[in-house]
N, CA, C and O atoms as a Tinker XYZ file with bonds, in Angstrom:
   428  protein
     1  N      6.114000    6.610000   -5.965000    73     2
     2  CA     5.982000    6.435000   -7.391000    64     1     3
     3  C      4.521000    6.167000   -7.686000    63     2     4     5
     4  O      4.086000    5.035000   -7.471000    81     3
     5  N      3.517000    7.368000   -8.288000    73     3     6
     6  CA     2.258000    6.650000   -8.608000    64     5     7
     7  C      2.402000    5.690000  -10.003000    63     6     8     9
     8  O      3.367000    5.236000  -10.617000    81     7
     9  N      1.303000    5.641000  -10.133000    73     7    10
    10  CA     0.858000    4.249000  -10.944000    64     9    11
    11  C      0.864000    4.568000  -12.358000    63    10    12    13
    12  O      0.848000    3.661000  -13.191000    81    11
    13  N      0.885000    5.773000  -12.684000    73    11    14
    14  CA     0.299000    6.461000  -14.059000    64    13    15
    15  C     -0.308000    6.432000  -14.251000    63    14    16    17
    16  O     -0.634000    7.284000  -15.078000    81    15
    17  N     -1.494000    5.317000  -13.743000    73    15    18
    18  CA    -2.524000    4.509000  -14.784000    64    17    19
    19  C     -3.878000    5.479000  -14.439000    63    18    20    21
    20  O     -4.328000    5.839000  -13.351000    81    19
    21  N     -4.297000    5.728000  -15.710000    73    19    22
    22  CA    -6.091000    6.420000  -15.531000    64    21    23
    23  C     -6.648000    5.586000  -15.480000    63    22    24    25
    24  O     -7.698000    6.166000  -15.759000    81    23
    25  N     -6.952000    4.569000  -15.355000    73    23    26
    26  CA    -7.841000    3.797000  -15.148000    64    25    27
    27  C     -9.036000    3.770000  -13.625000    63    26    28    29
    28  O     -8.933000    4.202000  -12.477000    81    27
    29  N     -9.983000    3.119000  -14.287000    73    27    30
    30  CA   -10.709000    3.671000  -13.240000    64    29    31
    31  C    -10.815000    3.196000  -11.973000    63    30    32    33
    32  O    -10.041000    2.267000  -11.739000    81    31
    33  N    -11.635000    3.584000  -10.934000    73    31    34
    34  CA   -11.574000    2.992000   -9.316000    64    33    35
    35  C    -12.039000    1.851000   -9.355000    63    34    36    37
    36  O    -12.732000    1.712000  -10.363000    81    35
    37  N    -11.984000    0.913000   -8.701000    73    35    38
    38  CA   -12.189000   -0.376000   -8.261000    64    37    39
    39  C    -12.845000   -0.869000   -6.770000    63    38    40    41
    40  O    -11.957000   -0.828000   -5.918000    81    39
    41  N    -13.735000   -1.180000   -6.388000    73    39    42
    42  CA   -14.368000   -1.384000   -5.026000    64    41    43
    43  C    -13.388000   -2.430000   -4.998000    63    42    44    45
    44  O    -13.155000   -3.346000   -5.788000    81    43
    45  N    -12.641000   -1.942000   -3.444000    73    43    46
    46  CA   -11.473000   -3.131000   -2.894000    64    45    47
    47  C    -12.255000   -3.661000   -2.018000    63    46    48    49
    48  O    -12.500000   -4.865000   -2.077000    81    47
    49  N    -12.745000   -2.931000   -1.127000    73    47    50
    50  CA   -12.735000   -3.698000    0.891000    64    49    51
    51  C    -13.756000   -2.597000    1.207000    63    50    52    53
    52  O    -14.042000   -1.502000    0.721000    81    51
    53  N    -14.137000   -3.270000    2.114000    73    51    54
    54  CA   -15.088000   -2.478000    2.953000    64    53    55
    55  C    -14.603000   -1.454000    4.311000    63    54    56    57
    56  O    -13.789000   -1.703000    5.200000    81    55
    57  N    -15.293000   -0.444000    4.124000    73    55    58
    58  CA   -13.577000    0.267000    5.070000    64    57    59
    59  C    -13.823000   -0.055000    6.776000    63    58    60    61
    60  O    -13.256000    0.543000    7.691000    81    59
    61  N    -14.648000   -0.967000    6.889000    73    59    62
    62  CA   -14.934000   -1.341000    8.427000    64    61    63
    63  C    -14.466000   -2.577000    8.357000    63    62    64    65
    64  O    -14.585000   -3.395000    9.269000    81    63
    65  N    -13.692000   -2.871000    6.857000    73    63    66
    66  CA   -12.649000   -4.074000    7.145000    64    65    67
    67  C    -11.278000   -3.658000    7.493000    63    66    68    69
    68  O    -10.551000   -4.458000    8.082000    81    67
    69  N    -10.821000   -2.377000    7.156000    73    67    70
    70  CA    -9.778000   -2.068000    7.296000    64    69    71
    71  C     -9.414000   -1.043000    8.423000    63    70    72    73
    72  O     -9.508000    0.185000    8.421000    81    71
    73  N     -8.867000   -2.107000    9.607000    73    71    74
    74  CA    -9.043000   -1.518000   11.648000    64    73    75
    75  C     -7.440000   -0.634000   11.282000    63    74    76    77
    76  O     -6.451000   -0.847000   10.580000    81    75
    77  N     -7.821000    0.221000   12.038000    73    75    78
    78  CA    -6.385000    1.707000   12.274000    64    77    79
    79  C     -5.773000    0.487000   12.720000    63    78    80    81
    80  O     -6.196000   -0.370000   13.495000    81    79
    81  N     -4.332000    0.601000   11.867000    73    79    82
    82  CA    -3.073000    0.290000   11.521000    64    81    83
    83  C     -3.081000   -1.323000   10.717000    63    82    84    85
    84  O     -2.101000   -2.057000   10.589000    81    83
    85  N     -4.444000   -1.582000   10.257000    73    83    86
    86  CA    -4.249000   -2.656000    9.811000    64    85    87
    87  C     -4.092000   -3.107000    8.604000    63    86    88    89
    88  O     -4.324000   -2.048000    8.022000    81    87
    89  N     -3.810000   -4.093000    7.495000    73    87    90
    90  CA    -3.326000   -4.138000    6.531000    64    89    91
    91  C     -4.642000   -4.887000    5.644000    63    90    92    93
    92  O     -5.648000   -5.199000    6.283000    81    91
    93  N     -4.594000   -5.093000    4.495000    73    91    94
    94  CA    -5.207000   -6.231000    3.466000    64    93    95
    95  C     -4.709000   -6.463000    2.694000    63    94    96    97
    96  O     -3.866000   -5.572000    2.584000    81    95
    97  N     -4.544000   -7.431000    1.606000    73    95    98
    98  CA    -3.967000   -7.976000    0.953000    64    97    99
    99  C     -5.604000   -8.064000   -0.309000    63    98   100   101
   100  O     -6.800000   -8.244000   -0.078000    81    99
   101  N     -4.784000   -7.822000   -1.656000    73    99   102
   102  CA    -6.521000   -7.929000   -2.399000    64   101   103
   103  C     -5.367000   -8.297000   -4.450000    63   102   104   105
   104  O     -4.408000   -7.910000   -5.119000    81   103
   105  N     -5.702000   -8.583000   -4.441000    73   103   106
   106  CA    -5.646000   -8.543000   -6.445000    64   105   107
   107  C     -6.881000   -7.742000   -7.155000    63   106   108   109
   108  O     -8.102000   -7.833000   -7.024000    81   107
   109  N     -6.098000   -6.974000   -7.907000    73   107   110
   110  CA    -6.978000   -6.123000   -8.696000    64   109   111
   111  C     -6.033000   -5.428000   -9.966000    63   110   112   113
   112  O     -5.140000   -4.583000  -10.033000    81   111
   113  N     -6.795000   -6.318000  -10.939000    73   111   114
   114  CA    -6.721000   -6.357000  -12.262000    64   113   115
   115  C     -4.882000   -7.042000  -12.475000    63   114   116   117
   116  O     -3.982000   -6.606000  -13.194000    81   115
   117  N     -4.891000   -8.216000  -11.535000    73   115   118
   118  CA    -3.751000   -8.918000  -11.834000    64   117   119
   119  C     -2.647000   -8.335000  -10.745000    63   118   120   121
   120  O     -1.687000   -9.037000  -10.426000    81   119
   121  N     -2.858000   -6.884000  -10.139000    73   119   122
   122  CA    -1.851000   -7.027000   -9.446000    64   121   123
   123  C     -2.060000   -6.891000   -7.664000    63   122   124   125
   124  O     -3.109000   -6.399000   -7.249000    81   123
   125  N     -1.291000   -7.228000   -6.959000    73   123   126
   126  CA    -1.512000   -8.007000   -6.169000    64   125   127
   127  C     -0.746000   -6.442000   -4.952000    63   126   128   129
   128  O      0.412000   -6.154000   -4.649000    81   127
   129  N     -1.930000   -5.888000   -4.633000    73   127   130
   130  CA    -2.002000   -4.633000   -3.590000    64   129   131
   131  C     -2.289000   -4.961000   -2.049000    63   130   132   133
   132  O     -3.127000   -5.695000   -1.524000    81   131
   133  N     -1.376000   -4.220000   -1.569000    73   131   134
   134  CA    -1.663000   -3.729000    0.091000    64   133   135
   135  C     -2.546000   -2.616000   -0.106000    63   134   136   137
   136  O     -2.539000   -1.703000   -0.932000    81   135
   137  N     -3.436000   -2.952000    1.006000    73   135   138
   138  CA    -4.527000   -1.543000    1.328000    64   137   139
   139  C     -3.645000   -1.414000    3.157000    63   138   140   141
   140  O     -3.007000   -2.290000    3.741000    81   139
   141  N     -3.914000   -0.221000    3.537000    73   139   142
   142  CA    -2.845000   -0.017000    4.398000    64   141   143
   143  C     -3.976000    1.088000    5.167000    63   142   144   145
   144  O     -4.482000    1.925000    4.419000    81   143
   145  N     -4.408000    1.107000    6.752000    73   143   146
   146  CA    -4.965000    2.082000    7.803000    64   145   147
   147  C     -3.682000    2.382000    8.379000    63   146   148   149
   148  O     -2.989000    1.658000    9.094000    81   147
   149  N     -3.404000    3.852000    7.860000    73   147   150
   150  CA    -1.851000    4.545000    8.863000    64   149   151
   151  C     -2.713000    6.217000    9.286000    63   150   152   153
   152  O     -3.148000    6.855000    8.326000    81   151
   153  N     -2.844000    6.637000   10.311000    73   151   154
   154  CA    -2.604000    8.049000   10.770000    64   153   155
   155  C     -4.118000    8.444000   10.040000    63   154   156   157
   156  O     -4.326000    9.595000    9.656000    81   155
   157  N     -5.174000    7.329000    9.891000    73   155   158
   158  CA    -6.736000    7.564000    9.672000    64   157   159
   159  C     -6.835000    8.039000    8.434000    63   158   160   161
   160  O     -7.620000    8.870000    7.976000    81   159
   161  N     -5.564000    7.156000    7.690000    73   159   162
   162  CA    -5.896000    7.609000    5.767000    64   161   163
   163  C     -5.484000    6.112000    5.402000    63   162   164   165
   164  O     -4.527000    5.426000    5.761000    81   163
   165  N     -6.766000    5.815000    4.394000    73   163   166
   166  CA    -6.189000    4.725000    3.477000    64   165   167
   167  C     -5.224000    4.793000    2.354000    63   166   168   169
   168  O     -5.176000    5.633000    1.455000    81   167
   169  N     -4.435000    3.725000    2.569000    73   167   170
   170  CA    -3.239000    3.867000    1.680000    64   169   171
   171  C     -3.509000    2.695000    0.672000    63   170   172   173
   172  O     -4.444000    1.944000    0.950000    81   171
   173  N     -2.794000    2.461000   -0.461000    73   171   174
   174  CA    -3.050000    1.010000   -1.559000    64   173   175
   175  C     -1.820000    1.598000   -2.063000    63   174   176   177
   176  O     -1.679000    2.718000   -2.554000    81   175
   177  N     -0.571000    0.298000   -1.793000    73   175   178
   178  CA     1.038000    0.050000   -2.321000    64   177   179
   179  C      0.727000   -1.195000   -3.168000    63   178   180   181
   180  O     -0.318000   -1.818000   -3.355000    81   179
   181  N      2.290000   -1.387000   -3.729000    73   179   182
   182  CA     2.212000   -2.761000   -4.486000    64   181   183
   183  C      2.556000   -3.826000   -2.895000    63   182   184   185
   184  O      2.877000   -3.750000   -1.709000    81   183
   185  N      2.325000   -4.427000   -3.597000    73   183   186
   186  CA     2.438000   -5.764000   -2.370000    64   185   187
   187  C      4.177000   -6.276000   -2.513000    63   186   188   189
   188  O      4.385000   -7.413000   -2.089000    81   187
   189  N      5.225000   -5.627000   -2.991000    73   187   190
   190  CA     6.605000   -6.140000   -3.104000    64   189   191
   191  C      7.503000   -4.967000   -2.826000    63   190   192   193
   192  O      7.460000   -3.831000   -3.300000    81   191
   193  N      8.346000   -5.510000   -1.928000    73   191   194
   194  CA     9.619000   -4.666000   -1.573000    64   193   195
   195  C     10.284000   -4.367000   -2.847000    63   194   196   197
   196  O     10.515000   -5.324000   -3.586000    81   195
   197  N     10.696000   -2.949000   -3.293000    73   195   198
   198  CA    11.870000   -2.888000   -4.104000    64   197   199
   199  C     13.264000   -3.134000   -3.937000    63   198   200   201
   200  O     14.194000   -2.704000   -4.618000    81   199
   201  N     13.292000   -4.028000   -2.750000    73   199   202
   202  CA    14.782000   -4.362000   -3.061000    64   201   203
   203  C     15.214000   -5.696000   -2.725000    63   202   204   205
   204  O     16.370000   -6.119000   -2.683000    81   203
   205  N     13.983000   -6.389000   -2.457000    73   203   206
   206  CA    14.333000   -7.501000   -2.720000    64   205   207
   207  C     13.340000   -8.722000   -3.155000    63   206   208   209
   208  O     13.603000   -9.925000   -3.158000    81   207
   209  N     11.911000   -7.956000   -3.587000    73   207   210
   210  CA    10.905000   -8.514000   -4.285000    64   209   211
   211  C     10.140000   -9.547000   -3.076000    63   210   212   213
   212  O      9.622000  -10.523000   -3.619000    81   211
   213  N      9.998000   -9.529000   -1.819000    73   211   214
   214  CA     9.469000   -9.822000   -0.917000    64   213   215
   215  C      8.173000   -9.168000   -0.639000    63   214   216   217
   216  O      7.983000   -8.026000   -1.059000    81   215
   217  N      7.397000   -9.706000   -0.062000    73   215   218
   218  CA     5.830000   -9.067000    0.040000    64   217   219
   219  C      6.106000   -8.315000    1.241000    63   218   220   221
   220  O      6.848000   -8.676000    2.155000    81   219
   221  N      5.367000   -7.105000    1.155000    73   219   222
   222  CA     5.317000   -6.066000    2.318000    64   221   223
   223  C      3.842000   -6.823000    3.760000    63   222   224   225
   224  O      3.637000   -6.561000    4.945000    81   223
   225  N      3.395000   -7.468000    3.082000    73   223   226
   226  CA     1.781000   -7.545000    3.775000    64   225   227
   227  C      2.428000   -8.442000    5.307000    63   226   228   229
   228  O      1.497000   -8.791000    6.032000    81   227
   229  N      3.701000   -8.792000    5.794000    73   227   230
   230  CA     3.738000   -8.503000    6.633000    64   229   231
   231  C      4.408000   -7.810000    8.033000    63   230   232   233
   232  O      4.466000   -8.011000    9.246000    81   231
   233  N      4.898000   -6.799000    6.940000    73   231   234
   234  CA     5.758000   -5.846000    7.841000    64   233   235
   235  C      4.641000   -4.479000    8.395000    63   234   236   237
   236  O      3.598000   -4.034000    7.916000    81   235
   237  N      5.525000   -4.085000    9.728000    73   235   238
   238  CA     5.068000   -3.309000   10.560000    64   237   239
   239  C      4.412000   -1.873000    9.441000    63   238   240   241
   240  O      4.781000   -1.515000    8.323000    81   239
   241  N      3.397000   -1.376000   10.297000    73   239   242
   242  CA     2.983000    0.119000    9.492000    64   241   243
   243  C      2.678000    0.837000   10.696000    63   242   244   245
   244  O      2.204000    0.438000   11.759000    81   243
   245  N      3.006000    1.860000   10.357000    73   243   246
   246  CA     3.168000    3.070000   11.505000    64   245   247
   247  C      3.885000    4.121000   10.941000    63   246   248   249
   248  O      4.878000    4.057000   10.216000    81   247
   249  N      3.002000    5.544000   11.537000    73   247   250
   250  CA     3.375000    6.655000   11.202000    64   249   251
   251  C      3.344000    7.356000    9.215000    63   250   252   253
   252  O      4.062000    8.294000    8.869000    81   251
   253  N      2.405000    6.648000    8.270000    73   251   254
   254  CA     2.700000    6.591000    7.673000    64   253   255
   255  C      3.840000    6.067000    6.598000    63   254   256   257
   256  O      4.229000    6.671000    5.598000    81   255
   257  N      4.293000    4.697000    7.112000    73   255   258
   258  CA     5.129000    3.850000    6.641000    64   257   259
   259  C      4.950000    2.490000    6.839000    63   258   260   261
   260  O      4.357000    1.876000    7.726000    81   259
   261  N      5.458000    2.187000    6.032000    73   259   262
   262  CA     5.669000    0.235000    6.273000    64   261   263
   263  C      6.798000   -0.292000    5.817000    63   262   264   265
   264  O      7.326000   -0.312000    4.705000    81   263
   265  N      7.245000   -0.963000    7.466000    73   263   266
   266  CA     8.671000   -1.749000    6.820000    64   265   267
   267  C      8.697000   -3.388000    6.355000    63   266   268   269
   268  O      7.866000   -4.210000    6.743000    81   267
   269  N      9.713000   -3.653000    5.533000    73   267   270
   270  CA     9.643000   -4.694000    4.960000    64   269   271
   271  C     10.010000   -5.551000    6.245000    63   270   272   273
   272  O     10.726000   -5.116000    7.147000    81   271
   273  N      9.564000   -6.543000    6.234000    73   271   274
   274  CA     9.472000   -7.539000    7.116000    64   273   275
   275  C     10.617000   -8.508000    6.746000    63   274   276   277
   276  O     10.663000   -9.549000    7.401000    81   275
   277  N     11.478000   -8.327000    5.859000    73   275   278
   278  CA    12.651000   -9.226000    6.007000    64   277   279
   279  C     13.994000   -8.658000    5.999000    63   278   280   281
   280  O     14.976000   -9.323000    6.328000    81   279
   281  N     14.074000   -7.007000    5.499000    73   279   282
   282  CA    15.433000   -6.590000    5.483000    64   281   283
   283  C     14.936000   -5.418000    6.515000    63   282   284   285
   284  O     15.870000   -4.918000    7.142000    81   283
   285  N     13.509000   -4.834000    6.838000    73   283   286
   286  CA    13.525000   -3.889000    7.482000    64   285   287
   287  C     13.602000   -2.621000    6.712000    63   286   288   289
   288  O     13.688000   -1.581000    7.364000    81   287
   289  N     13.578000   -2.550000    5.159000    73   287   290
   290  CA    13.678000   -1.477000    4.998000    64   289   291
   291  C     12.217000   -0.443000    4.881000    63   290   292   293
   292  O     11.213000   -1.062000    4.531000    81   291
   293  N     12.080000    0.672000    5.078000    73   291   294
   294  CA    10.697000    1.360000    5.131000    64   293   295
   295  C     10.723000    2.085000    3.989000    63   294   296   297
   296  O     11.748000    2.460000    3.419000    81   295
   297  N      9.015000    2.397000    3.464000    73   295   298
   298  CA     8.365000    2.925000    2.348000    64   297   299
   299  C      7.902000    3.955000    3.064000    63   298   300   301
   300  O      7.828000    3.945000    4.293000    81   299
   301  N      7.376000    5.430000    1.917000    73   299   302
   302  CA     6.219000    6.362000    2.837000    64   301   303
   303  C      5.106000    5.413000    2.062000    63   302   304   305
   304  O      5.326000    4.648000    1.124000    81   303
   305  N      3.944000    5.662000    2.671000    73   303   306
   306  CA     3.080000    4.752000    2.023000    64   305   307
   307  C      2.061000    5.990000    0.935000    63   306   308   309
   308  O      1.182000    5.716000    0.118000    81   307
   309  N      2.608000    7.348000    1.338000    73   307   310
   310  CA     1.854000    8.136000    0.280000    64   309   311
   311  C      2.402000    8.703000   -0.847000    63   310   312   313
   312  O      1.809000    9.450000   -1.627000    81   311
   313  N      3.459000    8.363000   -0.913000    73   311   314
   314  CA     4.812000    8.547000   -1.654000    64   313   315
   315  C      5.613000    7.093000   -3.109000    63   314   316   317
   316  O      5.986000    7.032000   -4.281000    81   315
   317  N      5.438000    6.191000   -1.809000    73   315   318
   318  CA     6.598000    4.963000   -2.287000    64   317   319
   319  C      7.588000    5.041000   -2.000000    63   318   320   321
   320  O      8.102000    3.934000   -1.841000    81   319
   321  N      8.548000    6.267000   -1.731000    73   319   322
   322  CA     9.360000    6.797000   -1.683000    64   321   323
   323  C     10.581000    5.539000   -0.583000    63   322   324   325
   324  O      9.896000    4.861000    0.184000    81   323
   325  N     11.746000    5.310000   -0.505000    73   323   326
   326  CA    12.300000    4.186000    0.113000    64   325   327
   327  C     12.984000    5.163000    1.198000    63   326   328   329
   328  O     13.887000    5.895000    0.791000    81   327
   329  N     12.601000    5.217000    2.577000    73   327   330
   330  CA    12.922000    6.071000    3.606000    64   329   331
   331  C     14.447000    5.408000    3.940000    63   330   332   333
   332  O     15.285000    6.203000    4.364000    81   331
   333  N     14.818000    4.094000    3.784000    73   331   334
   334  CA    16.033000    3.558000    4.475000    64   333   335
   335  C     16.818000    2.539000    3.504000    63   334   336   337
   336  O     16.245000    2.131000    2.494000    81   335
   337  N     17.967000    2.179000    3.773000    73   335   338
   338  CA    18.037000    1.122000    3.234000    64   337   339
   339  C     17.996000    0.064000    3.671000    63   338   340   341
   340  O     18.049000    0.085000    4.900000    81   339
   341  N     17.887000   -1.382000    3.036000    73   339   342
   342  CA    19.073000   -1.547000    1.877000    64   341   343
   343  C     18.075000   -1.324000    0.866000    63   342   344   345
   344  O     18.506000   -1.722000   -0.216000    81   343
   345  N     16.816000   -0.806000    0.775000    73   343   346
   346  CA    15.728000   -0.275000   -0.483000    64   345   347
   347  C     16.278000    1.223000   -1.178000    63   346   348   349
   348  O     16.717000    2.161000   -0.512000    81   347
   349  N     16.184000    1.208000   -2.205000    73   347   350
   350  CA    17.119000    2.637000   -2.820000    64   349   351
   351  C     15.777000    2.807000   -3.718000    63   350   352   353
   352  O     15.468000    3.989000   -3.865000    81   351
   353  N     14.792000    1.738000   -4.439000    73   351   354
   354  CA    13.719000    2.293000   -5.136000    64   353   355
   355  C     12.768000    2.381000   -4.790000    63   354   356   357
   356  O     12.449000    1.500000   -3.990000    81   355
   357  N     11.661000    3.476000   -5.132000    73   355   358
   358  CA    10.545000    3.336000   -4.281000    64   357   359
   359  C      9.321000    2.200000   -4.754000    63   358   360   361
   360  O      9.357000    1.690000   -5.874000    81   359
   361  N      8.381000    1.918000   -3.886000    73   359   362
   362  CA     7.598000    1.149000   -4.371000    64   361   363
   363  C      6.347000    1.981000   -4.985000    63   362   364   365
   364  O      6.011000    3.145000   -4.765000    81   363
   365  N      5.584000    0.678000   -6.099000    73   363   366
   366  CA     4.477000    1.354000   -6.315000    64   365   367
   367  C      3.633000    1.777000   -5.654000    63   366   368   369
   368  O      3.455000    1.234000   -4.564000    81   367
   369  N      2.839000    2.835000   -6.023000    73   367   370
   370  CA     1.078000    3.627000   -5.121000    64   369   371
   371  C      0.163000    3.688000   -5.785000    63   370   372   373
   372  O      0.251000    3.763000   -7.011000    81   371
   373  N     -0.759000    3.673000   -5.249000    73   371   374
   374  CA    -2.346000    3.971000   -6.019000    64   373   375
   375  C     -2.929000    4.382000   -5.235000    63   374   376   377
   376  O     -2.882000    4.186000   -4.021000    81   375
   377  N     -4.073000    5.524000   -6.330000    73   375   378
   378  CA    -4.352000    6.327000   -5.656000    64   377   379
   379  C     -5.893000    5.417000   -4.711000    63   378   380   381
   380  O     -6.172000    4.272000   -5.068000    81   379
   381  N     -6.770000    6.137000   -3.506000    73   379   382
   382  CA    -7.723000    5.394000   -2.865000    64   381   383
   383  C     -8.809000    6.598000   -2.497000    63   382   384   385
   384  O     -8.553000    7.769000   -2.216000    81   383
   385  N    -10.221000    5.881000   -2.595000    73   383   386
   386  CA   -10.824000    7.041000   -2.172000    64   385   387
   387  C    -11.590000    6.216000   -1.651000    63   386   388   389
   388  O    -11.432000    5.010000   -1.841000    81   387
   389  N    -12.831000    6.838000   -0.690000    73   387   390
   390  CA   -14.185000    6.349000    0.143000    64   389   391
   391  C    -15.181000    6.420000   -0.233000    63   390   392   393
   392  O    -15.797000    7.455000    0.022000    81   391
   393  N    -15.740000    5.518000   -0.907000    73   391   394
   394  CA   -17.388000    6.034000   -1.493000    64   393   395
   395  C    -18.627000    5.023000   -0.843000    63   394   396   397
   396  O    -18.842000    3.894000   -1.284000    81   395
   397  N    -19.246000    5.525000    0.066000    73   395   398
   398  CA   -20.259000    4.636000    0.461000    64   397   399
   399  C    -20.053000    3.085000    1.194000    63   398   400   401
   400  O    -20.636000    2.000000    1.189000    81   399
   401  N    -18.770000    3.741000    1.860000    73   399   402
   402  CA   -18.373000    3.020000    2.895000    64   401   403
   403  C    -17.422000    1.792000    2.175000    63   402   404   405
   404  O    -16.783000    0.933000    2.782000    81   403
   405  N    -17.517000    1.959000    0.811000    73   403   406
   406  CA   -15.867000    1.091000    0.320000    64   405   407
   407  C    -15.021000    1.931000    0.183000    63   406   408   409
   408  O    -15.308000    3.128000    0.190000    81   407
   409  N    -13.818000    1.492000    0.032000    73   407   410
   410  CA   -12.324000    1.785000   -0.471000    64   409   411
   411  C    -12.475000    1.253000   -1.692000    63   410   412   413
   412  O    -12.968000    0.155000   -1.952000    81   411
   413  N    -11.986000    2.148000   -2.535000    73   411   414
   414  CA   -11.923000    2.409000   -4.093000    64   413   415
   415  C    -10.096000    2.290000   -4.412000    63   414   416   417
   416  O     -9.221000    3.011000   -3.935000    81   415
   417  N     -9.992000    1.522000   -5.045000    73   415   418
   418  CA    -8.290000    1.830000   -5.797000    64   417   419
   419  C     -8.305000    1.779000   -6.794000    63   418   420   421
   420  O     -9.028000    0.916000   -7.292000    81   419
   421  N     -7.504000    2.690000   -7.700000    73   419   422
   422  CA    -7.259000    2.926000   -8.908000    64   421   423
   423  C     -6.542000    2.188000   -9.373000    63   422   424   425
   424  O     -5.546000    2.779000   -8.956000    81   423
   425  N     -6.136000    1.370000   -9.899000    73   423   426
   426  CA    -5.431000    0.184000  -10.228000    64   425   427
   427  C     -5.401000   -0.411000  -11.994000    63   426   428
   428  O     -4.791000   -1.439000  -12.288000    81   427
């Protein structure tokens, strides 16, 4: 599910903060995002499971996914899309780009 939002990019993190497969946690413009290293692409989700409003920041990521760390259910992280259950909605995305060695989210 993207974000809709045009709004513009945002310098999150520095991308030599963010190690292959590792996560961040950041607020930007009130809402409260995962930046995500999966398969050597940055990802930026909402920071809450859709199905049970739990924070994703510390469930597993791999292969382009991340599972929730309390029911287990998995997201695509380029998508939102809810790969398993007991999640049936997808979570939010935003979009991310690289400019001069930050990560940018649209937010």
């Amino acid at each position: 599910m993207n974000s809709g939002n045009s709004g513009s990019f945002v310098r999150a993190a520095l991308e030599a903060d963010l190690v292959p497969g590792g996560k961040l946690v950041l607020e930007i413009n009130g809402k409260a995002i995962l930046l995500c290293n999966s398969n050597s692409r940055v990802y930026a989700v909402a920071n809450l499971c859709s199905h049970a409003s739990e924070k994703l920041e510390g469930g597993r990521v791999s292969n382009g996914w991340i599972a929730c760390p309390v029911h287990g259910a998995r997201f695509d992280l380029a998508t939102g899309r809810a790969k398993n259950p007991p999640a049936k909605q997808p979570i939010e995305v935003f979009e991310t780009r690289i400019v001069d060695g930050w990560i940018e989210v649209q937010a």
